[in-house]
C-alpha positions in Angstrom: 119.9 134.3 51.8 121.7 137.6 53.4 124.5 137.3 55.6 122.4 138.5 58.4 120.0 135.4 58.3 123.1 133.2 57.6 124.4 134.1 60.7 121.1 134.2 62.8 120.7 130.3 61.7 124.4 129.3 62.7 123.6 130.7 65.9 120.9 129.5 66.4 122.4 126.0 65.3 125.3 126.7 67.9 123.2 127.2 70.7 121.1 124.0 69.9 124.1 122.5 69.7 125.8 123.4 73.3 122.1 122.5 74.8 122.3 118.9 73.4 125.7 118.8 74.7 124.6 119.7 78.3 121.6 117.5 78.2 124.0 114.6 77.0 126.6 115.2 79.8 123.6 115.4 82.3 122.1 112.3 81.1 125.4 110.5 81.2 126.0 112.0 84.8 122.5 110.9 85.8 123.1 107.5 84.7 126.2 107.1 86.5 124.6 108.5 89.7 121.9 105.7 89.0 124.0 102.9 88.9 125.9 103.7 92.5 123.3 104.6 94.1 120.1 102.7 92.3 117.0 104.1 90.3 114.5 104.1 92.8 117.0 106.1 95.5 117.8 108.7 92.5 114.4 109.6 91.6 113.5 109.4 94.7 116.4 112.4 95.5 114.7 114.1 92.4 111.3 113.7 94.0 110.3 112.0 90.0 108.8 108.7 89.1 111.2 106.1 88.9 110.3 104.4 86.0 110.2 107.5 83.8 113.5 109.1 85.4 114.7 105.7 83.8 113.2 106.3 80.1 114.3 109.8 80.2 118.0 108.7 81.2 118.8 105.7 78.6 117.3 107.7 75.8 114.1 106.4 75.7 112.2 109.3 76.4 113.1 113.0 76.1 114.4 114.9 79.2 112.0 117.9 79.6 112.7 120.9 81.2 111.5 120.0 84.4 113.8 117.4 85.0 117.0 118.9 83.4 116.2 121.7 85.9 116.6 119.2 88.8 119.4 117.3 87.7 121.5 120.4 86.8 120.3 121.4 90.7 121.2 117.7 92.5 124.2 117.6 90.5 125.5 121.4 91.6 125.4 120.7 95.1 126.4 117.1 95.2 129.9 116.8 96.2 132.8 115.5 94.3 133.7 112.2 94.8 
């Protein structure tokens, strides 16, 4: 294998790496922001069904696109606590 391809692949490993990171943190974020506020109340803020907004944050399901759009978005301009 060249250099060239061995260093395509560890970037390319590196970025799938950072973007399991970010959907971890916003899962983690989204869970917390469930449990004070409730599951219903969140996905209703997302505008999503509740029941998979709750798959989707424990792991059961994968978090598409779609959503990880509108939880980066809610979680952007919510304010600190």
């Amino acid at each position: 294998m060249s250099a060239a391809t061995t260093t395509k692949i560890n970037s390319a490993i590196s970025k799938l790496q950072a973007e399991i990171q970010e959907i971890d943190k916003l899962r983690q974020m989204a869970l917390e922001e469930m449990l004070k506020v409730g599951n219903s109340e969140f996905a209703r803020r997302l505008n999503v069904d509740a029941s998979n907004l709750f798959k989707c944050i424990i792991g059961n399901r994968k978090i598409g696109k779609r959503l990880e759009v509108l939880l980066s978005r809610y979680f952007e301009k919510k304010p600190k606590d």
